[in-house]
C-alpha positions in Angstrom: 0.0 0.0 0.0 1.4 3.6 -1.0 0.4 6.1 1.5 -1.3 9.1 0.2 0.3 12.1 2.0 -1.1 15.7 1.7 1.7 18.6 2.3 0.4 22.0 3.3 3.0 24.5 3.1 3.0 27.9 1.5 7.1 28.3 0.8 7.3 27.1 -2.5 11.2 25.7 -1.9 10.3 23.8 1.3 7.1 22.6 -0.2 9.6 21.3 -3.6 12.0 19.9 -1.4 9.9 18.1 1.4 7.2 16.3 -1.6 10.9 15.1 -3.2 11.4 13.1 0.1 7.8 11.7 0.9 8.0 10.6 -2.2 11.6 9.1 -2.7 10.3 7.6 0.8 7.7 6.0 -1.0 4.7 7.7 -0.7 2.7 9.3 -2.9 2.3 13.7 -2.3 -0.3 16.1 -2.9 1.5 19.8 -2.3 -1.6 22.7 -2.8 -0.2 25.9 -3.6 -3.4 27.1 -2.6 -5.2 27.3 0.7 -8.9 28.8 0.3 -10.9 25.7 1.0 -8.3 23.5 1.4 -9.7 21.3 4.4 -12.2 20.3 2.0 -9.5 19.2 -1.2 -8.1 17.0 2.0 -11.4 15.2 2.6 -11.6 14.8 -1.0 -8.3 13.3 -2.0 -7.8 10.3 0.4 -5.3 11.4 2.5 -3.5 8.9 4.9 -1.9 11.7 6.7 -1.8 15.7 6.5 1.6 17.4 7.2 0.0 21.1 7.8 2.0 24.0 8.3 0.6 27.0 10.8 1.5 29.9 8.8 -0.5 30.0 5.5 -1.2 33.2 3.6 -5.0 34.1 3.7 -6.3 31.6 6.2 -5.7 29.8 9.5 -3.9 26.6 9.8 -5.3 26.0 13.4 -8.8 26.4 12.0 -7.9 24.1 8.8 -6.8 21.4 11.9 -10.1 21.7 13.5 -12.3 21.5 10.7 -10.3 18.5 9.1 -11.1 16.3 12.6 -14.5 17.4 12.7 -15.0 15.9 9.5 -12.7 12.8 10.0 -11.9 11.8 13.3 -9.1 9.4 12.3 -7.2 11.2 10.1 -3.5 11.9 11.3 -2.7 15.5 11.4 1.1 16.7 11.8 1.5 20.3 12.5 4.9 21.1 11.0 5.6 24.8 11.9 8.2 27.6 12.7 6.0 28.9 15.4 7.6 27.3 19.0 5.3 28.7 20.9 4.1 26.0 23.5 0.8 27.3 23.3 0.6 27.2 19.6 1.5 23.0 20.7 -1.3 23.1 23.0 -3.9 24.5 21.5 -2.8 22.4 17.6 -3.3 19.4 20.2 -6.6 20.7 21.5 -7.7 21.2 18.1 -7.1 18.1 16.8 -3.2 17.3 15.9 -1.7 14.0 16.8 1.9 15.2 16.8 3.6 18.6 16.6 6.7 19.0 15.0 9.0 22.7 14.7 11.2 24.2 12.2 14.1 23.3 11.4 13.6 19.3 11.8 15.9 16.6 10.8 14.3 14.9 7.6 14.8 11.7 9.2 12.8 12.3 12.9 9.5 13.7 10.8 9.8 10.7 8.1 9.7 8.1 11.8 7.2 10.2 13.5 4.9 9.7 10.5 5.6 6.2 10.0 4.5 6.6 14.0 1.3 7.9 13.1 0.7 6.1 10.3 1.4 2.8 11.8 -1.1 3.7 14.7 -3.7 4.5 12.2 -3.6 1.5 9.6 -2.2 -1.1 11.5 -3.1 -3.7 9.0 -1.7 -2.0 6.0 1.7 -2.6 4.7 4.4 -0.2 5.0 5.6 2.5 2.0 8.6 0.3 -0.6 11.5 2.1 -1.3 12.3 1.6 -4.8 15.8 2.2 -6.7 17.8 0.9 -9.5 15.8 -2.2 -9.5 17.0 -2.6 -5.4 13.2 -2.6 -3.4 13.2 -2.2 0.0 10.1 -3.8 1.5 9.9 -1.9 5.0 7.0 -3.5 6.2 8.6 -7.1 5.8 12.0 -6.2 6.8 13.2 -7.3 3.1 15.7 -6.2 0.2 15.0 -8.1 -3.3 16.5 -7.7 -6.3 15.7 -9.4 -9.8 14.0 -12.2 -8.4 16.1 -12.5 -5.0 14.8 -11.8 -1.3 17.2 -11.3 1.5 15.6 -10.7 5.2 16.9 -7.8 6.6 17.6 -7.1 10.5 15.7 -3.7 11.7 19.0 -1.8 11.7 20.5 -3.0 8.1 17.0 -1.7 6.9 16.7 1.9 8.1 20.4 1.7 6.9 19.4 1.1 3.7 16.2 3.1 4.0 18.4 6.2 4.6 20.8 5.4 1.6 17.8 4.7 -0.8 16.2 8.1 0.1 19.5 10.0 -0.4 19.5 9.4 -4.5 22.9 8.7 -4.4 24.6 11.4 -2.3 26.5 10.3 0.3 25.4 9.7 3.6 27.7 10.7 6.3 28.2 8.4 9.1 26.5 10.4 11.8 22.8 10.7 9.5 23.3 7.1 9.4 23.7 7.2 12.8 20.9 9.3 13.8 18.7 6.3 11.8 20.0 4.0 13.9 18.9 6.0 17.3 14.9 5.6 16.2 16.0 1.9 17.2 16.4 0.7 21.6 19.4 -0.7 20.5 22.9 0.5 21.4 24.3 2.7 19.0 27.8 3.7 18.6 30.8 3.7 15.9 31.2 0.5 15.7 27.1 -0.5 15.8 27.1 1.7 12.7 30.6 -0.2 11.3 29.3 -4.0 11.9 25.7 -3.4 10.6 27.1 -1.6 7.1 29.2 -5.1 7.1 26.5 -7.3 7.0 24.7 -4.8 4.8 27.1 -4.9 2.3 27.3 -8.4 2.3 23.3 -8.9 2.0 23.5 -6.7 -1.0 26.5 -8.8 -2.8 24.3 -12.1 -1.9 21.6 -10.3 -3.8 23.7 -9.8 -6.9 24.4 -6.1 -6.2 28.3 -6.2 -6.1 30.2 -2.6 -4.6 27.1 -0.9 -4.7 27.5 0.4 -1.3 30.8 2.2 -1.0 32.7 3.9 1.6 33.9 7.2 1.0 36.6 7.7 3.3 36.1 11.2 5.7 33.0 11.4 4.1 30.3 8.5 5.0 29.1 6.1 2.6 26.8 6.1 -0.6 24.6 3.3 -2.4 25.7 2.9 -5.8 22.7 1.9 -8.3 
């Protein structure tokens, strides 16, 4: 199942960037660049989940909150907002919001905190595949498969690979990879991170995916496809 994620935000170059990752995450975006009546386009789309910014030229994102859970009481809501204010966080909870989330943000903490939500809210639906180079990453199974070939994949190798596969080839230093690690309750230092890429790589070569994941020394690593 593809999650259907609807992104209100009125800065054109954080709305650009941010629909990029939901969807490189592998979930399908719906970014409005315009907000009169824009509860309503929610209802109408099928959204999974609404990320809804605060600020939004011409109308209120607090009232957009509370008219979205009047009309579906199930729907996740994440407020995603420069405004810190901890009453702006009470009253967005009040209102309706499951989770409140301020700007700036690491990338990685508001795609877990949706998975969060999203988990809590379809429980029975499959999570979002991550697909690259023919490489699919099956989150919800824990699985890598590649031209006909599975591999199982422990919890760690896969947000490894989860944070490669969304970087489109960059290179991912070693301390983002680390901070994907830390959504986990297991004990994460340097060489948690070092063991873990080890029998990632190897997964990968059993696969048929030979030095695709290289190490770029002083830099971090980068997945090859």
């Amino acid at each position: 199942m593809s999650f259907h994620i609807v992104l209100v935000e009125d800065e054109p170059a954080i709305r650009v960037q941010l629909a990029a990752l939901l969807e490189r995450s592998g979930y399908t975006c719906t970014a409005p660049d315009r907000f009169e009546g824009v509860a309503e386009q929610i209802l109408a789309s099928g959204a999974h989940l609404v990320l809804l910014d605060l600020n939004l030229p011409g109308c209120d994102g607090q009232q957009i909150c509370a008219e979205l859970r009047r009309s579906s009481p199930q729907l996740p809501i994440m407020v995603v907002t420069s405004r810190d204010n901890p009453l702006d966080e009470l009253l967005s909870v009040q209102l309706g919001a499951d989770d409140f989330l301020t700007k700036p943000y690491h990338p990685q903490i508001l795609l877990a905190r949706m998975a969060r939500l999203l988990q809590r809210a379809y429980p029975a639906a499959a999570s979002p595949c991550l697909r690259r180079g023919g490489l699919e990453l099956d989150l919800g199974q824990g699985e890598a498969r590649y031209e006909g070939r599975s591999l199982l994949l422990t919890r760690n190798e896969a947000r490894i690979l989860q944070r490669l596969m969304t970087g489109e080839g960059d290179i991912v230093s070693r301390s983002a990879l680390m901070d994907a690690l830390w959504q986990s309750d297991a004990f994460v230092d340097d060489n948690t991170l070092t063991v873990n890429v080890t029998r990632l790589r190897k997964k990968l070569e059993e696969l048929g995916l030979k030095d695709c994941l290289r190490t770029r020394r002083g830099q971090g690593y980068q997945l090859c496809l």
